[in-house]
MIVO-185190 format. One line per field, with one value per residue (C-alpha): x, y, z; residue in one letter; residue number from 1. Coordinates in steps of 0.1 Angstrom, whole numbers, padded with zeros to 4 digits, m for minus. Layout:
c1: (X; ...)
c2: (Y; ...)
c3: (Z; ...)
residuo: (A; ...)
num: (NUM; ...)
END
This chain:
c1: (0993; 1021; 1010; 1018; 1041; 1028; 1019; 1024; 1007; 1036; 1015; 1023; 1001; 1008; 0975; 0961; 0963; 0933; 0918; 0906; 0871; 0885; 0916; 0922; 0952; 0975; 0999; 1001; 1029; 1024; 1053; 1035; 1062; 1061; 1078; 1107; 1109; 1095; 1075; 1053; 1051; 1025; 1033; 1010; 1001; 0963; 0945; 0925; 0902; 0908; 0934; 0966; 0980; 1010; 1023; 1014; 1032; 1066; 1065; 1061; 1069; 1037; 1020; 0986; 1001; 1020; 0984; 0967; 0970; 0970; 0944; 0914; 0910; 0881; 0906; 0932; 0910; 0906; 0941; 0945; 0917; 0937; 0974; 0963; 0942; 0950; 0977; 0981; 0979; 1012; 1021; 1043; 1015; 0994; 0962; 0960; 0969; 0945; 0916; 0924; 0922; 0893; 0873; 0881; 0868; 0835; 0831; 0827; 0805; 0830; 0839; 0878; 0888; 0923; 0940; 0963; 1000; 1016; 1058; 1060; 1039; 1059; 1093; 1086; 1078; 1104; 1134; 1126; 1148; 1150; 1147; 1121; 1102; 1096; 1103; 1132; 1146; 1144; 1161; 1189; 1194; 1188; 1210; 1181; 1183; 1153; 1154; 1128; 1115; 1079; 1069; 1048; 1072; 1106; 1085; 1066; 1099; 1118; 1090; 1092; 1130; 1116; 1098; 1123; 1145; 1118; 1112; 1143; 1144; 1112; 1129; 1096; 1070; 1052; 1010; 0985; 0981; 0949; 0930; 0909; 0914; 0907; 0907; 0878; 0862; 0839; 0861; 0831; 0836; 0855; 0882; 0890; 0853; 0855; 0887; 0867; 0841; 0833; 0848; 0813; 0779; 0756; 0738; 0755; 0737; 0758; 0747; 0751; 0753; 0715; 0712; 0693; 0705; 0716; 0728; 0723; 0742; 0752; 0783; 0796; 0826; 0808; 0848; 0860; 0829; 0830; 0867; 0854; 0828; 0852; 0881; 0854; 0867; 0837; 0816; 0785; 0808; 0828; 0795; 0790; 0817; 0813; 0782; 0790; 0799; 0786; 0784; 0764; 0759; 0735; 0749; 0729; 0754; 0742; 0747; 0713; 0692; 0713; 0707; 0669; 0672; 0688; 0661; 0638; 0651; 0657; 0620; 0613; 0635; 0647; 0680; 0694; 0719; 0702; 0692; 0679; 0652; 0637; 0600; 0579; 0551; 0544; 0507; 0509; 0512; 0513; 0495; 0487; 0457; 0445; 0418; 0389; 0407; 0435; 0461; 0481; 0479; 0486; 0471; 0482; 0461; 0462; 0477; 0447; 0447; 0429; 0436; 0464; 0498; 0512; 0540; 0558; 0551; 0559; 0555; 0540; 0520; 0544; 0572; 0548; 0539; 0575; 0585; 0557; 0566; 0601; 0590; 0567; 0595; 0621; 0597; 0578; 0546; 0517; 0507; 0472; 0474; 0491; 0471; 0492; 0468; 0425; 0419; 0399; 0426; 0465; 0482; 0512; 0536; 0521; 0521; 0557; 0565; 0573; 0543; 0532; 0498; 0485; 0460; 0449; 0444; 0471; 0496; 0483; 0483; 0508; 0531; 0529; 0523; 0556; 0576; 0554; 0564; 0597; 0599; 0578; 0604; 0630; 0604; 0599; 0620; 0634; 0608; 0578; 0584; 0617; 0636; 0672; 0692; 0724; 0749; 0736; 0751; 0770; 0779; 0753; 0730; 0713; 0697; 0663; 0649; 0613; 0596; 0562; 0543; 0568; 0562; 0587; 0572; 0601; 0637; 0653; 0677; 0671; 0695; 0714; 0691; 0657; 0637; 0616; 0590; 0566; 0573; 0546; 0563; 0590; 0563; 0570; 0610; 0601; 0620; 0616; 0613; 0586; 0575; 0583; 0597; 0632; 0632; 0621; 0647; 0674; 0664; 0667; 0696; 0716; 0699; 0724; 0753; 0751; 0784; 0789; 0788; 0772; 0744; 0712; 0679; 0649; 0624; 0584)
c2: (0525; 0499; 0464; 0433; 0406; 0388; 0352; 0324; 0292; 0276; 0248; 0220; 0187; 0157; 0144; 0118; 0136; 0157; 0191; 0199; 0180; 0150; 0140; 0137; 0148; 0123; 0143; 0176; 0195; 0230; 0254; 0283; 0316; 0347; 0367; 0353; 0324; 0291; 0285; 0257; 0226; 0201; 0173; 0137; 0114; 0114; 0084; 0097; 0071; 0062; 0046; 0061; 0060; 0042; 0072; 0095; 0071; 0070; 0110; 0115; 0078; 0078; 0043; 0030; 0008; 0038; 0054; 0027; 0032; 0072; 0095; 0105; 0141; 0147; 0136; 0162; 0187; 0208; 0204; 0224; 0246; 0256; 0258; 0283; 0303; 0346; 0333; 0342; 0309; 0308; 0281; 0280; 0278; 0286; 0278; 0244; 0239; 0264; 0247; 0211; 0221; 0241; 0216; 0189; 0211; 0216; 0181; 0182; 0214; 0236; 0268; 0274; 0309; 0323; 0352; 0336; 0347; 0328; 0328; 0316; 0351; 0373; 0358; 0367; 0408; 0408; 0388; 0392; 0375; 0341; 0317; 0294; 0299; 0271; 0255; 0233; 0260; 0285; 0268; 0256; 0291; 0306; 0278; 0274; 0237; 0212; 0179; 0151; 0167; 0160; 0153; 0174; 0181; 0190; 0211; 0231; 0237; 0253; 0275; 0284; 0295; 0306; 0329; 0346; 0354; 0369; 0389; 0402; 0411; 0431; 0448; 0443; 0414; 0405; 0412; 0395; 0419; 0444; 0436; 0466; 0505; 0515; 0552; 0565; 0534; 0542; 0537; 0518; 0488; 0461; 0447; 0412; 0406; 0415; 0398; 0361; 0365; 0333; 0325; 0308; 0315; 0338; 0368; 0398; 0427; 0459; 0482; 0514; 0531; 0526; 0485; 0492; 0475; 0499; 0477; 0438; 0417; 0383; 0367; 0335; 0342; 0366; 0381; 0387; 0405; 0427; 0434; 0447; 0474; 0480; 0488; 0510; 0547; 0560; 0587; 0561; 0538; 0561; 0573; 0536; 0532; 0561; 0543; 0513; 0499; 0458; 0433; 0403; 0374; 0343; 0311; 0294; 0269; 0276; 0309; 0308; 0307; 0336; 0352; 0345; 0350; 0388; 0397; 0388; 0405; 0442; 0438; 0437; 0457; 0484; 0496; 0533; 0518; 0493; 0511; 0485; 0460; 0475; 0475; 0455; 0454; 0439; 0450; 0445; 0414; 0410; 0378; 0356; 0339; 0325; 0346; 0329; 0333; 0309; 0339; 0340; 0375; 0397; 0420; 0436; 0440; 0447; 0411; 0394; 0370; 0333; 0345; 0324; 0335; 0365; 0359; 0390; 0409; 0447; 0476; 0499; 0496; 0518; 0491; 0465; 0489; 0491; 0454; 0447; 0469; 0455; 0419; 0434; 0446; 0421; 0395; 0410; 0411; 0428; 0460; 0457; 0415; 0424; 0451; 0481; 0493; 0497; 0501; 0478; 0487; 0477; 0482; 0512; 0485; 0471; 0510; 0504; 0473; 0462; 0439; 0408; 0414; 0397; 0422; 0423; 0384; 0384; 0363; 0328; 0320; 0293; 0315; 0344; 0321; 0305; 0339; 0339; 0306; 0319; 0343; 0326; 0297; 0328; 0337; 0304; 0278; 0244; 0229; 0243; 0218; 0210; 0211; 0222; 0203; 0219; 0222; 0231; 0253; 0227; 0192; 0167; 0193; 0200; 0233; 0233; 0255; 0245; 0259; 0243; 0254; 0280; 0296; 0297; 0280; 0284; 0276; 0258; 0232; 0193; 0169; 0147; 0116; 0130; 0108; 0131; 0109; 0141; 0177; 0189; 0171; 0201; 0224; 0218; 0229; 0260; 0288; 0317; 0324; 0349; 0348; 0375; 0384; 0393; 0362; 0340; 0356; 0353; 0313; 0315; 0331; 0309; 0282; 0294; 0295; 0270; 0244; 0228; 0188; 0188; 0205; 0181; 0194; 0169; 0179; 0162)
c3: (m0472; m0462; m0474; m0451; m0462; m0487; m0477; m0513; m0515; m0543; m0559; m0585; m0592; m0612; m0630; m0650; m0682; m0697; m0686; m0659; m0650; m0668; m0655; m0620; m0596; m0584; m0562; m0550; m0531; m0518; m0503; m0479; m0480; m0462; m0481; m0496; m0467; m0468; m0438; m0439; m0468; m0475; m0501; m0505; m0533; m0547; m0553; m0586; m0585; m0620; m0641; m0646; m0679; m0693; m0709; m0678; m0661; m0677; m0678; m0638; m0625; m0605; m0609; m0601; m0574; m0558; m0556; m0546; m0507; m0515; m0499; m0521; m0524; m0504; m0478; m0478; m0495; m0456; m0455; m0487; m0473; m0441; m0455; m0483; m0463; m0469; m0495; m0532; m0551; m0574; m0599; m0634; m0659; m0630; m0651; m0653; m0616; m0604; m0627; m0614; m0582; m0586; m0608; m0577; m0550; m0573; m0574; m0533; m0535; m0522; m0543; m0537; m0547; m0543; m0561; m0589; m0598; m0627; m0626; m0665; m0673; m0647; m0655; m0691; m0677; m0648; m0666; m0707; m0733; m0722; m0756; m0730; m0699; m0694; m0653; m0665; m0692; m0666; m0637; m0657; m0671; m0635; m0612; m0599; m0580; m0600; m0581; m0592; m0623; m0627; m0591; m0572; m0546; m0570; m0590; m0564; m0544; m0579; m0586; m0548; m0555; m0590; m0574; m0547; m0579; m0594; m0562; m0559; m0594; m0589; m0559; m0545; m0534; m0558; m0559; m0582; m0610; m0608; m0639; m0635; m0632; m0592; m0607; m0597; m0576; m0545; m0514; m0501; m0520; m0509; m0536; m0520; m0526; m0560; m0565; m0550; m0576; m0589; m0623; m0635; m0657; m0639; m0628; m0607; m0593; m0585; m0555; m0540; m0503; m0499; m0510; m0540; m0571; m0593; m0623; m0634; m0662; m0668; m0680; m0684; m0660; m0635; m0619; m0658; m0669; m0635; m0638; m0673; m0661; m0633; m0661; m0687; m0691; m0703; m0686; m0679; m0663; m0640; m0631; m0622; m0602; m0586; m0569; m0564; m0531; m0530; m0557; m0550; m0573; m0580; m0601; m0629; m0640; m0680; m0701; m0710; m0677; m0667; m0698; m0691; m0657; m0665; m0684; m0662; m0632; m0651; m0661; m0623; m0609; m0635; m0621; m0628; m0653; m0674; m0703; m0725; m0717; m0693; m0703; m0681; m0701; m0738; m0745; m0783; m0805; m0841; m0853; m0880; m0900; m0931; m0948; m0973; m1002; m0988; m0981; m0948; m0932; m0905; m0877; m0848; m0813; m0780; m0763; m0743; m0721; m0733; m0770; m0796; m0786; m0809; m0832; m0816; m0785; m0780; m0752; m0777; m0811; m0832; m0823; m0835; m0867; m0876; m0868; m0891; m0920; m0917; m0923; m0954; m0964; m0963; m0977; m1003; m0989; m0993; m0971; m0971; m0963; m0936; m0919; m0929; m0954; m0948; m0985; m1014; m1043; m1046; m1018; m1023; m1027; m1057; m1071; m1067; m1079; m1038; m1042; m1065; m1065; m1036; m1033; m1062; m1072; m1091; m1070; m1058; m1025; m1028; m1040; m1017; m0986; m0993; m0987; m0957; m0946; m0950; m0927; m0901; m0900; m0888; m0855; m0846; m0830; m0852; m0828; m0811; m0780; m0760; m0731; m0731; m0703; m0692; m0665; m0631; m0605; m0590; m0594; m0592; m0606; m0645; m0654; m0682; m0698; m0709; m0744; m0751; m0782; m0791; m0757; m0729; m0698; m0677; m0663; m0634; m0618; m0614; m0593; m0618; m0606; m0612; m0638; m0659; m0678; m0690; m0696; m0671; m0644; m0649; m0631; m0596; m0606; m0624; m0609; m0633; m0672; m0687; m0722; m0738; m0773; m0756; m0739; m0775; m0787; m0761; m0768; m0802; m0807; m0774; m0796; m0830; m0814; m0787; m0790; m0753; m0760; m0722; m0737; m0742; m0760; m0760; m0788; m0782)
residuo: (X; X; X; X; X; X; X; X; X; X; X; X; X; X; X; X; X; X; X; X; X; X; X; X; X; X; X; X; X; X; X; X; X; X; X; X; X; X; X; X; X; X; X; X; X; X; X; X; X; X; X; X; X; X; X; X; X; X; X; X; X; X; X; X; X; X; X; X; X; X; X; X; X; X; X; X; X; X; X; X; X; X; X; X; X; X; X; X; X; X; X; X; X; X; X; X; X; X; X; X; X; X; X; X; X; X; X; X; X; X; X; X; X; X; X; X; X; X; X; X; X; X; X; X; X; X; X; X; X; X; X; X; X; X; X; X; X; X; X; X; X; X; X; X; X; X; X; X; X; X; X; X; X; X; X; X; X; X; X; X; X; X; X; X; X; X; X; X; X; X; X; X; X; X; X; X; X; X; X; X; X; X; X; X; X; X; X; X; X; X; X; X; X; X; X; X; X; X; X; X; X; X; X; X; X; X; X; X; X; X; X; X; X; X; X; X; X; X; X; X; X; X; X; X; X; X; X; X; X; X; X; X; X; X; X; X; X; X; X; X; X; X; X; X; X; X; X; X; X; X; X; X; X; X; X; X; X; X; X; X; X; X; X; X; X; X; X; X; X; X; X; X; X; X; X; X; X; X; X; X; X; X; X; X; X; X; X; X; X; X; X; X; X; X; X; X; X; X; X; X; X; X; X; X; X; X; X; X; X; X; X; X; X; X; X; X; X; X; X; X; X; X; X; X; X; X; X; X; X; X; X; X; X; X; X; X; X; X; X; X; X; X; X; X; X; X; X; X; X; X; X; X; X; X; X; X; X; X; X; X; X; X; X; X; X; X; X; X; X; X; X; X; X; X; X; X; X; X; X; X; X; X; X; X; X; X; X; X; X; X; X; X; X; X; X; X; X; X; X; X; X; X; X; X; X; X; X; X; X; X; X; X; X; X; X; X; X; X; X; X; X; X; X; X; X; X; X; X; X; X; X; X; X; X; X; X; X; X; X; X; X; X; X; X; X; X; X; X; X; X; X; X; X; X; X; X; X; X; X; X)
num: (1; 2; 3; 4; 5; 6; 7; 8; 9; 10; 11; 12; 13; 14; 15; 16; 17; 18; 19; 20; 21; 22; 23; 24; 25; 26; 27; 28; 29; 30; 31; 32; 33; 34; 35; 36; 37; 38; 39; 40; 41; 42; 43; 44; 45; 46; 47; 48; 49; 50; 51; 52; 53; 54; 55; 56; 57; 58; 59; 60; 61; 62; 63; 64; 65; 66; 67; 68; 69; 70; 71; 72; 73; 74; 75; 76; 77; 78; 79; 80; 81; 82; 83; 84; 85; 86; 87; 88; 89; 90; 91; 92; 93; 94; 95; 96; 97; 98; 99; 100; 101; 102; 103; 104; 105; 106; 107; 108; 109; 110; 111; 112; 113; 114; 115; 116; 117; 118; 119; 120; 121; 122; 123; 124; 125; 126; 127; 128; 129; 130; 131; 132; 133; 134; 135; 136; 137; 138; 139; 140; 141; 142; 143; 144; 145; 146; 147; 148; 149; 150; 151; 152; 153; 154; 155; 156; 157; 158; 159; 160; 161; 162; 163; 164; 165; 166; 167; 168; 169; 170; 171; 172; 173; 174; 175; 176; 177; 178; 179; 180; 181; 182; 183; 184; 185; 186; 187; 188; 189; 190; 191; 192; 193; 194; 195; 196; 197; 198; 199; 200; 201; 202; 203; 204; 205; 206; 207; 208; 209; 210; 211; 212; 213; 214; 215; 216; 217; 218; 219; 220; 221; 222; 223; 224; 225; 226; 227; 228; 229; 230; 231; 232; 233; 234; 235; 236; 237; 238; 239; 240; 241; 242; 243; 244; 245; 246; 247; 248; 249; 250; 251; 252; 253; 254; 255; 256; 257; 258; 259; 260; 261; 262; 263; 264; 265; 266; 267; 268; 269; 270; 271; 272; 273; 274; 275; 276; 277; 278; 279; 280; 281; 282; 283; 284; 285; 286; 287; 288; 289; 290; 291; 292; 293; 294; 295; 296; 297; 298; 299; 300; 301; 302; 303; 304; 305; 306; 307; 308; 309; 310; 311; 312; 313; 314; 315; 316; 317; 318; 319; 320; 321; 322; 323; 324; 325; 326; 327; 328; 329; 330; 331; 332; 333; 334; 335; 336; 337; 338; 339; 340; 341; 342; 343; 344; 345; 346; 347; 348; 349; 350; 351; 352; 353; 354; 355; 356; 357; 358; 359; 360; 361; 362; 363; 364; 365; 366; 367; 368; 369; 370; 371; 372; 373; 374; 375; 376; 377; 378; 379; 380; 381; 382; 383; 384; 385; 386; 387; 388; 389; 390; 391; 392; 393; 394; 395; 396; 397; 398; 399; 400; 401; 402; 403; 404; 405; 406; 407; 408; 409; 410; 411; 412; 413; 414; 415; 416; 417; 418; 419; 420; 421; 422; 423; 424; 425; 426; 427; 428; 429; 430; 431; 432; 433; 434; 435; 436; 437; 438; 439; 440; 441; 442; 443; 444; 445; 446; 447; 448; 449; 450; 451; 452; 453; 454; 455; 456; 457; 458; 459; 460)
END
């Protein structure tokens, strides 16, 4: 197949300083090539709506009063739109411009997705051995004209000429690099939809010829974790692709309602290629009581509904056996305290040294209620109520996550403004989230690693 001309959106912006979310853009130049010919330019200051800094400042020679008269971005933003329309989006560094810009278009509720090509990584495969890559390193190396250095509009016009030498190096145009295997892929499927996948938390759903769903997983960055089944060699996954023909997606904004909302879903719709967690049902429950003598113990039963909440839920009541045994196990416990054993005597533990002699009277209850204590503290949550409060799927939006008396109520989104004086007024916004001992778990173990500062929990 003969390709078109490529079409290049050559972008550079000068910001306020910071990453992207936090500083803002102050000008923007953007050189439209077809081919290696320049066709069309678009360069303008930014008002950032924020102070510039001194030091930003000296670097770019951009000053507050020079801004001050500037469009915002919400101004020129269809502007950008239209000019970059069926372009490749190329930048030196291309990361931090493509980020800015991105982050500035979320803050409007517009997703802006183009296919990225960085010159500072192709330079370094299509002309290796330079000491620097860097834009000014390069161009002097290259006699490659760089006319007000740090400006928008110098910049974005080098790494325009940047990028026909790099062309003609190639001895071809240059394409965003495929960062997944096409071997074996269903001619069906449609790869500038998979390359406009959204770079953001979330739950995809692969399909096949007929609609159904036919796989469902969650990432953090939805497009990197599909480029990753789409690059698997395995015999699983090439029977995958072999299937697949659609991708569709739904954002959550936080890693862990998709990670909730995944669960759930699987449970419901049990796709061909989900393997694990895909039992709908949990109809046994291990759970916990004092007896008279003051000793904390154990038995499992079917789950019912208007009964205490188990301390572990399972499809079957050999996985509830063995989880049990396991924690006996672990913790010293005794067999027959916890159910294991019907018998009057020592349990076999005891027999074996394994136990302290609950069973028999020997150990007090204080002491063998302690290693129970123990591991209880390891099922449950630091606290039995909260509410996690996270980032929503778009700006002006928070996701919760709800967890009253060590059960999971539920998840959804809130607008930024909403007041929430009492957990139960969370009800009305409750879009999904069964209890379940995946879904304790999924919180508990989100809840060990979790490190976003934007990430508030409220304990009550």
């Amino acid at each position: 197949m003969i390709r078109k001309v490529p079409r290049y959106s050559v972008v550079d912006i000068e910001t306020t300083g910071g990453k992207a979310g936090q500083g803002r853009i102050t000008e923007i130049a953007i050189f439209i090539m077809e081919g290696e010919k320049i066709v069309d330019e678009f360069i303008s200051l930014v008002n950032p709506e924020s102070p510039i800094p001194p030091y930003i400042s000296r670097l770019t020679g951009i000053t507050n009063k020079m801004v001050e008269d500037a469009p915002k971005f919400y101004e020129i933003a269809r502007r950008i739109v239209e000019i970059t329309d069926d372009t490749f989006f190329v930048a030196h560094n291309a990361s931090f411009d493509y980020n800015f810009i991105k982050k500035e278009f979320e803050s409007l509720g517009y997703d802006y997705v183009r296919e990225v090509i960085c010159t500072l990584k192709l330079a370094r495969k299509v002309i290796p051995g330079h000491s620097s890559y860097s834009l000014g390193r390069l161009c002097d190396e290259l006699n490659i004209p760089l006319s007000n250095r740090h400006r928008a509009g110098g910049d974005a016009h080098a790494t325009a000429l940047l990028l026909k030498h790099l062309i003609v190096k190639n001895g071809n145009f240059i394409y965003p690099k495929e960062d997944f295997d096409i071997k074996g892929l269903n001619p069906a499927l449609d790869l500038k939809k998979i390359h406009t996948l959204p770079e953001e938390p979330g739950v995809y759903y692969f399909h096949n010829a007929e609609k159904q769903v036919i796989y469902i997983g969650k990432s953090r960055n939805i497009k990197k974790k599909v480029y990753s089944h789409l690059s698997a060699r395995n015999k699983r996954a090439l029977r995958l692709k072999e299937n697949l023909t659609d991708v569709s997606y739904e954002l959550t904004g936080s890693e862990l309602v998709a990670w909730l909302r995944e669960s759930d879903e699987i449970k419901q719709q049990r796709p061909l290629f989900n393997k694990a967690d895909r039992h709908s049902h949990f109809n046994w429950g291990i759970y916990h009581f004092v007896d008279q003598r003051g000793y904390e113990r154990f038995f499992i039963d079917r789950i019912k509904q208007n009964i205490s909440q188990p301390l572990d839920a399972f499809s079957t009541k050999e996985q509830a056996i063995q989880t049990l045994s396991s924690w006996v196990e672990a913790y010293n416990l005794c067999r027959r305290l916890a159910g294991l054993e019907d018998s009057n005597g020592p349990c076999f533990n005891h027999h074996v040294h394994q136990c302290n002699g609950a069973c028999t009277g020997n150990e007090k209850p204080a002491d063998y209620n302690a290693r129970v204590s123990t591991m209880l503290k390891k099922l449950s949550f630091s606290s039995s109520n909260f509410i996690v409060f996270d980032k929503g799927r778009h700006s002006g939006e928070k996701s919760f996550v709800w967890v009253e008396k060590n059960v999971l109520q539920g998840y959804g989104w809130l607008n930024q403004e909403d007041t929430i004086t009492h957990p139960a007024q969370l009800e009305e916004y409750i879009c999904g989230g069964t209890d379940n001992r995946d879904t304790r778990k999924i919180v508990r173990t989100w809840l060990n690693k979790k490190s976003s500062s934007q990430i508030k929990i409220l304990k009550y």
